[in-house]
C-alpha positions as CSV (number, residue, x, y, z in Angstrom):
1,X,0.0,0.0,0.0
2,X,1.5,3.4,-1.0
3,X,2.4,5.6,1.5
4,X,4.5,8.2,0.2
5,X,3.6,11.0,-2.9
6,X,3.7,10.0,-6.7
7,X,1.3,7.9,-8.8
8,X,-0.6,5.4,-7.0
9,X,-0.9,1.8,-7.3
10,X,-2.6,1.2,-10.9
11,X,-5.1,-1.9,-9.0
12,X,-6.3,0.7,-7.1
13,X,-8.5,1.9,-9.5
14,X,-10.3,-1.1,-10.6
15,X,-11.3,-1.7,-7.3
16,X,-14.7,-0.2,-8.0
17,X,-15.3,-3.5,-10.4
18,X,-14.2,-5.7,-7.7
19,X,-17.0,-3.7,-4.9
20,X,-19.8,-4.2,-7.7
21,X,-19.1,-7.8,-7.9
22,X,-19.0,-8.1,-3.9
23,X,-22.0,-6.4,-4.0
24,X,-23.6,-8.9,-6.7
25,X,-22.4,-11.4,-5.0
26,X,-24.0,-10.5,-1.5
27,X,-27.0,-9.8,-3.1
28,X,-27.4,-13.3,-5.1
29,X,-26.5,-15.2,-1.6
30,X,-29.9,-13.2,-0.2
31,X,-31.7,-14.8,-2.9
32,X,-30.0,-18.4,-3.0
33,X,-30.4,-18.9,1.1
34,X,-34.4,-18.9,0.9
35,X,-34.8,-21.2,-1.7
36,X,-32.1,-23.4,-0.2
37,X,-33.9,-23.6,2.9
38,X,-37.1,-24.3,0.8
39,X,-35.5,-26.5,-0.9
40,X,-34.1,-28.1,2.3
41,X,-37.4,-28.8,3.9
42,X,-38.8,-30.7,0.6
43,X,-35.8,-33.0,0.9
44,X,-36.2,-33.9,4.8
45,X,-40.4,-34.0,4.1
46,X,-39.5,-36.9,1.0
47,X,-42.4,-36.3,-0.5
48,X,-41.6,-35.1,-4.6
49,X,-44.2,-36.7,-6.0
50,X,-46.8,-34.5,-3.7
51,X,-45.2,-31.1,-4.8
52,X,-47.3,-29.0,-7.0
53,X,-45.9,-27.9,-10.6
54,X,-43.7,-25.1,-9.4
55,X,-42.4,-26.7,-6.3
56,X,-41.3,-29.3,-8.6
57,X,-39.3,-26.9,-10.3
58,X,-37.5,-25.5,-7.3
59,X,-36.6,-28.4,-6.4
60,X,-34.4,-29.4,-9.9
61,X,-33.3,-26.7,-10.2
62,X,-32.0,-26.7,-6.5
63,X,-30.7,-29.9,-7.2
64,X,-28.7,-29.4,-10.4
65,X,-27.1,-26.4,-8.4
66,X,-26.4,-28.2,-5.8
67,X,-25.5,-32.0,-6.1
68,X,-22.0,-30.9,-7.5
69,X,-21.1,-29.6,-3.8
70,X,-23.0,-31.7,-1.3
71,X,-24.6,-35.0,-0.5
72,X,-26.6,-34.5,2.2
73,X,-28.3,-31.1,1.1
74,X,-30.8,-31.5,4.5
75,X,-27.3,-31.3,6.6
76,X,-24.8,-29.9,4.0
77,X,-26.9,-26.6,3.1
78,X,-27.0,-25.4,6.9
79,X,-23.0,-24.4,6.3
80,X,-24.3,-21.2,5.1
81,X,-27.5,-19.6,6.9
82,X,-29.2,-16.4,7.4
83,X,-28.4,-13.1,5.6
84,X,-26.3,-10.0,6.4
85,X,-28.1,-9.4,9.4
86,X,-27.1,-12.0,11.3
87,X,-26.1,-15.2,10.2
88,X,-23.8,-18.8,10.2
89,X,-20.8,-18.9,7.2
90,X,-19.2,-22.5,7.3
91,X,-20.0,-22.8,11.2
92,X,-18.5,-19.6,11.9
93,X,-21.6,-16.9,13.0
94,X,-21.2,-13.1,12.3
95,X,-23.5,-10.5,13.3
96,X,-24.1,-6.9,12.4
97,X,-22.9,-4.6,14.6
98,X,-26.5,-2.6,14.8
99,X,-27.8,-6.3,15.6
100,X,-25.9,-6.8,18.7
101,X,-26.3,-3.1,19.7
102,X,-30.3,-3.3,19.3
103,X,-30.4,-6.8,21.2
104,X,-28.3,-5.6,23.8
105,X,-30.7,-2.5,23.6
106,X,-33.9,-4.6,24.0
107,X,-33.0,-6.8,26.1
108,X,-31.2,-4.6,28.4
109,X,-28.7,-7.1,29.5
110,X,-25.3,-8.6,27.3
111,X,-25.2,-11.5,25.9
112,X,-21.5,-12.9,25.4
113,X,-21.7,-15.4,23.0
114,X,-24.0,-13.0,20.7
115,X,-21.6,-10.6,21.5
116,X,-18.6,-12.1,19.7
117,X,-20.9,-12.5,16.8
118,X,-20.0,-8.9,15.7
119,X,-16.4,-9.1,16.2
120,X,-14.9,-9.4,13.0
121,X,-17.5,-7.0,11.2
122,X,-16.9,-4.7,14.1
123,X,-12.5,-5.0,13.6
124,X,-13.0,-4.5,10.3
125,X,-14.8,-1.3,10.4
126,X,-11.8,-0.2,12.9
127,X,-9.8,-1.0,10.2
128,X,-11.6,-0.2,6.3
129,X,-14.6,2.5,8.2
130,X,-17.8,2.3,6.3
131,X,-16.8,-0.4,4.2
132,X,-19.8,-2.4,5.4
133,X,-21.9,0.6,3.4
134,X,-19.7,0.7,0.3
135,X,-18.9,-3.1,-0.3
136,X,-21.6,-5.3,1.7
137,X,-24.7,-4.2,2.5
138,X,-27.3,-5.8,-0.4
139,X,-29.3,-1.8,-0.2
140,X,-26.7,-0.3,-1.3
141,X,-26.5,-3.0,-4.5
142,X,-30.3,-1.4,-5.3
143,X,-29.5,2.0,-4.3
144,X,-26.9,2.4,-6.3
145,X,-28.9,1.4,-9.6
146,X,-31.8,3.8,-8.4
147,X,-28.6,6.7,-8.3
148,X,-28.0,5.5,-11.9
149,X,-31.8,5.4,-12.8
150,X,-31.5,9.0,-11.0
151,X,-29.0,9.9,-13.7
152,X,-30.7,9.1,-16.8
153,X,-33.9,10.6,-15.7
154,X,-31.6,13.8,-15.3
155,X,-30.0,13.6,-18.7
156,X,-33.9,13.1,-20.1
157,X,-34.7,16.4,-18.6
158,X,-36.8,15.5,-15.8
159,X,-36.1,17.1,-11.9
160,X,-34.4,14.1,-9.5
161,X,-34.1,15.2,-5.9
162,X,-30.4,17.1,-4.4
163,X,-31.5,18.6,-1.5
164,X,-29.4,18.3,1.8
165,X,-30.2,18.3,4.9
166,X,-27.7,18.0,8.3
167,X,-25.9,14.8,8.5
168,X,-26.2,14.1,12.0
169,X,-29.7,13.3,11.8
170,X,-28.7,9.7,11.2
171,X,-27.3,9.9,14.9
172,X,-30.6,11.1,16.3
173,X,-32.5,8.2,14.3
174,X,-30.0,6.1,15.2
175,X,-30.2,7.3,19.3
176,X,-33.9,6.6,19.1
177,X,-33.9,3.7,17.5
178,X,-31.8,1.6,20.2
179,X,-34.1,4.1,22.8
180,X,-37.4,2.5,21.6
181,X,-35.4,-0.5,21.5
182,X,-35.2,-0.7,25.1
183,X,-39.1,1.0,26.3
184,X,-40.3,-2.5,24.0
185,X,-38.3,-4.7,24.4
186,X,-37.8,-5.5,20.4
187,X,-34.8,-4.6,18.3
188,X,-36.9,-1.6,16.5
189,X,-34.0,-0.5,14.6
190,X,-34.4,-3.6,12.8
191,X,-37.7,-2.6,11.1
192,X,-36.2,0.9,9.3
193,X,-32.3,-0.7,8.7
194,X,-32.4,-1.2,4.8
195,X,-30.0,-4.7,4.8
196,X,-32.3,-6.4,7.3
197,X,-35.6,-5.1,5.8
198,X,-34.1,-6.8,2.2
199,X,-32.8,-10.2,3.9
200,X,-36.4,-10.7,5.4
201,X,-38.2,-9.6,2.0
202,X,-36.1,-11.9,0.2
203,X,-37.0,-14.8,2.4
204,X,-40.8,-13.2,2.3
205,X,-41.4,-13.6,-1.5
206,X,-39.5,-16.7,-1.8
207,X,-40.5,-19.3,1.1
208,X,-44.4,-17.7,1.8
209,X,-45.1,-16.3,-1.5
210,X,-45.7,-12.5,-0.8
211,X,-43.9,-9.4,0.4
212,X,-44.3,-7.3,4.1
213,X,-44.5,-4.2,5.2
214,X,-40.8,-4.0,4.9
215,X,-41.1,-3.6,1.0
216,X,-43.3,-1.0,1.6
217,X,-40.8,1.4,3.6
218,X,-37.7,0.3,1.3
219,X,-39.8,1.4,-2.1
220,X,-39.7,4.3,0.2
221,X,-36.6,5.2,0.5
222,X,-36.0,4.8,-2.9
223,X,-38.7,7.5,-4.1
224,X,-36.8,9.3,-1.0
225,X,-33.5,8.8,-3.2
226,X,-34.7,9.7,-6.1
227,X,-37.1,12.6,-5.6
228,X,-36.3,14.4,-2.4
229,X,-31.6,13.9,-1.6
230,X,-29.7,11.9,-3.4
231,X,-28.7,8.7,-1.4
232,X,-30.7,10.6,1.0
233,X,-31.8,7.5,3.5
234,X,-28.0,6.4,3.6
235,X,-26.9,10.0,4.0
236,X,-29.0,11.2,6.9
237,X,-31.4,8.5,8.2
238,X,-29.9,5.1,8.2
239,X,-29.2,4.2,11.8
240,X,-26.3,1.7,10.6
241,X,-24.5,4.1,8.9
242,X,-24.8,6.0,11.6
243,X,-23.2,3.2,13.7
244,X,-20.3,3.1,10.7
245,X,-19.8,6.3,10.6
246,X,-19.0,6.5,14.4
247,X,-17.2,3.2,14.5
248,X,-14.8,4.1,11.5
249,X,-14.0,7.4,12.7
250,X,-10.2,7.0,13.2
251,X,-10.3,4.0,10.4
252,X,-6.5,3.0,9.5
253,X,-7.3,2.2,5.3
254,X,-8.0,6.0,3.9
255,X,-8.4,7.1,0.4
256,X,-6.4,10.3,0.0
257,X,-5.3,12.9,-2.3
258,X,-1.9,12.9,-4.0
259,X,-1.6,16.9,-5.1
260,X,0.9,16.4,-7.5
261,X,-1.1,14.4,-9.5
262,X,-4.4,16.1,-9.0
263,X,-5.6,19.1,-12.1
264,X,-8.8,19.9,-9.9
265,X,-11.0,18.6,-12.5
266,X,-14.0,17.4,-9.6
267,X,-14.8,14.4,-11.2
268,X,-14.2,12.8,-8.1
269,X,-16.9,15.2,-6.0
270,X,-19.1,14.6,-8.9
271,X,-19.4,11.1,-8.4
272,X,-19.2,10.7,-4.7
273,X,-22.7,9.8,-3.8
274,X,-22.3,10.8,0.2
275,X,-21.5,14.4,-1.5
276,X,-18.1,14.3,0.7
277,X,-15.3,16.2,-0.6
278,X,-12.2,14.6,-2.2
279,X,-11.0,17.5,-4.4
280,X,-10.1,19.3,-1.1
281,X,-9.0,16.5,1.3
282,X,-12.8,16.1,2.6
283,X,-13.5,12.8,3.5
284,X,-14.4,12.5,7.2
285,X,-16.2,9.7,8.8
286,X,-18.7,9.4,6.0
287,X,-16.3,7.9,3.6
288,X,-17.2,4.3,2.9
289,X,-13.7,3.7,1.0
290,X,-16.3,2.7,-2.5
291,X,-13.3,3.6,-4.8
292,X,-16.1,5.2,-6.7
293,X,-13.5,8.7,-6.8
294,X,-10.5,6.6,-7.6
295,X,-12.2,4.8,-10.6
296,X,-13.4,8.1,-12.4
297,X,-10.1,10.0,-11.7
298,X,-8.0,10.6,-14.8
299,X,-4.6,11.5,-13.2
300,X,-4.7,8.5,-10.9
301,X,-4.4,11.8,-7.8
302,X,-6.1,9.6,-5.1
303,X,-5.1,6.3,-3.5
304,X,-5.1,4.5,-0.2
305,X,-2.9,5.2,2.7
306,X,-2.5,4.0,6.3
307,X,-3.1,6.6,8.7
308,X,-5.4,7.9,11.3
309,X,-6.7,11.6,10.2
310,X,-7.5,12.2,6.6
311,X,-4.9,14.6,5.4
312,X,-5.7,18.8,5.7
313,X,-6.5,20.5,2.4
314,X,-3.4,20.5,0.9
315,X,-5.0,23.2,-1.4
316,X,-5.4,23.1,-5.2
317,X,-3.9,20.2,-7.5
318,X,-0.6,21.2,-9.2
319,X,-1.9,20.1,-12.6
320,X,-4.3,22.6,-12.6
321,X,-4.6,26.5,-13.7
322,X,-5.2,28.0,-10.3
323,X,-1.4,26.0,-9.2
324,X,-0.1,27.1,-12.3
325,X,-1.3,30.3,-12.4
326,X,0.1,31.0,-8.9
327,X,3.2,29.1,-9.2
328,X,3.8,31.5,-12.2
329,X,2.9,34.5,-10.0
330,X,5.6,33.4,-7.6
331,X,8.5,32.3,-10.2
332,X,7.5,36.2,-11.5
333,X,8.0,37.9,-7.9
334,X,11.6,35.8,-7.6
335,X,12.8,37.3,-10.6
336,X,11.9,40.8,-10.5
337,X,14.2,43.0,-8.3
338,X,13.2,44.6,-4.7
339,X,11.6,47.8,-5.5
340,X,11.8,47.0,-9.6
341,X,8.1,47.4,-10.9
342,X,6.9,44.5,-12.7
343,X,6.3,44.8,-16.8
């Protein structure tokens, strides 16, 4: 990892393609687990021949996937359970962070064992920040199409939503959530948190046939998206990214500027869909290390280094006219004598 000025890494910049096929990825596992577990209970209940038309064809189809990897698929398929709320990968169980804290919340006491469950997601975020946002978390898979749906709408002519509003309103949503959490005794955060509203929809449409009220609120925040702030919900309501944010603060793995590189085009503030500010240093807490401003950059003037505070404006790029322009100003005050009026 490059620590010092001069071009970055090239890799670096095709991280973006890797994040979009984590995300993919994450979001195709969402789908697979319900109709695994489906699947699952037709094979324990050994009754084919009783399934109607289309459970017939989940099974198959389940079975052609599967058969190559396992030979007990009632035993074999529980290696991988859940979703990224809180789940079981190869025997190992990991828990979101917001999961533990809204269970400990609830049920006003700790629970060890559940505890440890959020470990490694919580180490990582100590480590990457936000990365949970940027590279995990199956919303931001469908929010991120809905900013590119957003876009195309914009170049047709038609008004999307860009209003802001104060950031720290995620941290009051986020305080009330784990508040209500305790007066009822349920995790309420869990019913307005965008990954585990998809992981139960998911399971919804696929093992009972029908959506919640979940869908509801997430088609919600997608009008929200598009109409009223761009990624408005993960910007200022989402009480887990209010949890990343405060979590990654003083993240090690930062995405920073290398000024000698940089000619201050703002491609990379264009495309940053927290609206955080790379062309000046800007990143903060909010920065989910997406890549996004690496990818688009044409200089290759931002890469990754290992630090605890993003670096201060280290003011304009010295590819670009206002540098040169001043650089020339100054070589032109060197040369002309003291007192020696300039031409």
């Amino acid at each position: 990892m490059k620590t010092t000025t001069g071009k970055p890494f090239f890799l670096w910049r095709h991280l973006n393609k890797l994040r979009w096929l984590s995300l993919s990825l994450v979001f195709a596992m969402l789908v697979f687990l319900p109709y695994a577990h489906v699947y699952q209970t037709y094979v324990a209940a050994h009754a084919y021949d009783l399934l109607a038309d289309s459970e017939k064809e989940i099974y198959d189809v389940m079975e052609s996937l599967t058969e190559p990897f396992v030979s007990d698929p009632e035993k074999d398929l529980d290696a991988v359970k859940g979703n990224t709320w809180s789940g079981t990968l190869f025997g190992f169980k990991m828990s979101d962070p917001l999961a533990v804290a809204g269970q400990v919340a609830a049920s006003k006491r700790v629970y060890l064992p559940f505890l440890l469950t959020a470990l490694v997601p919580l180490l990582a975020t100590l480590l990457l920040g936000r990365f949970y946002c940027g590279w995990i978390c199956p919303a931001t898979f469908l929010y991120e199409l809905n900013s590119n749906l957003a876009a195309w709408l914009h170049r047709a002519g038609l008004k999307t939503g860009n209003r802001r509003f104060d950031r720290r309103l995620k941290y009051l949503v986020l305080g009330a959530g784990l508040l209500l959490s305790m007066l009822t005794g349920s995790v309420m955060v869990a019913t307005i948190y965008p990954p585990a509203i998809i992981g139960r929809e998911i399971y919804y449409a696929v093992a009972l046939g029908g959506f919640g009220a979940g869908a509801v609120f997430f088609v919600g925040t997608l009008l929200f998206d598009l109409l009223v702030a761009r990624r408005g919900f993960c910007r200022y309501l989402c009480p887990g990214g209010a949890l990343y944010s405060l979590l990654g603060r003083y993240r090690l793995v930062r995405i920073q500027r290398v000024v000698e590189q940089c000619n201050d085009c703002a491609k990379c503030n264009a495309i940053c869909e927290f609206g955080l500010d790379p062309l000046r240093d800007g990143f903060g807490q909010e920065c989910n290390n997406c890549t996004a401003c690496i990818a688009i950059c044409p200089t290759d003037a931002l890469t990754f280094r290992l630090q605890l505070h993003d670096q201060p404006d280290q003011g304009p790029g010295h590819l670009g006219r206002q540098y040169q322009r001043e650089k020339a100003a100054g070589e032109q005050d060197r040369r002309t004598p003291a007192g020696e009026e300039q031409p």
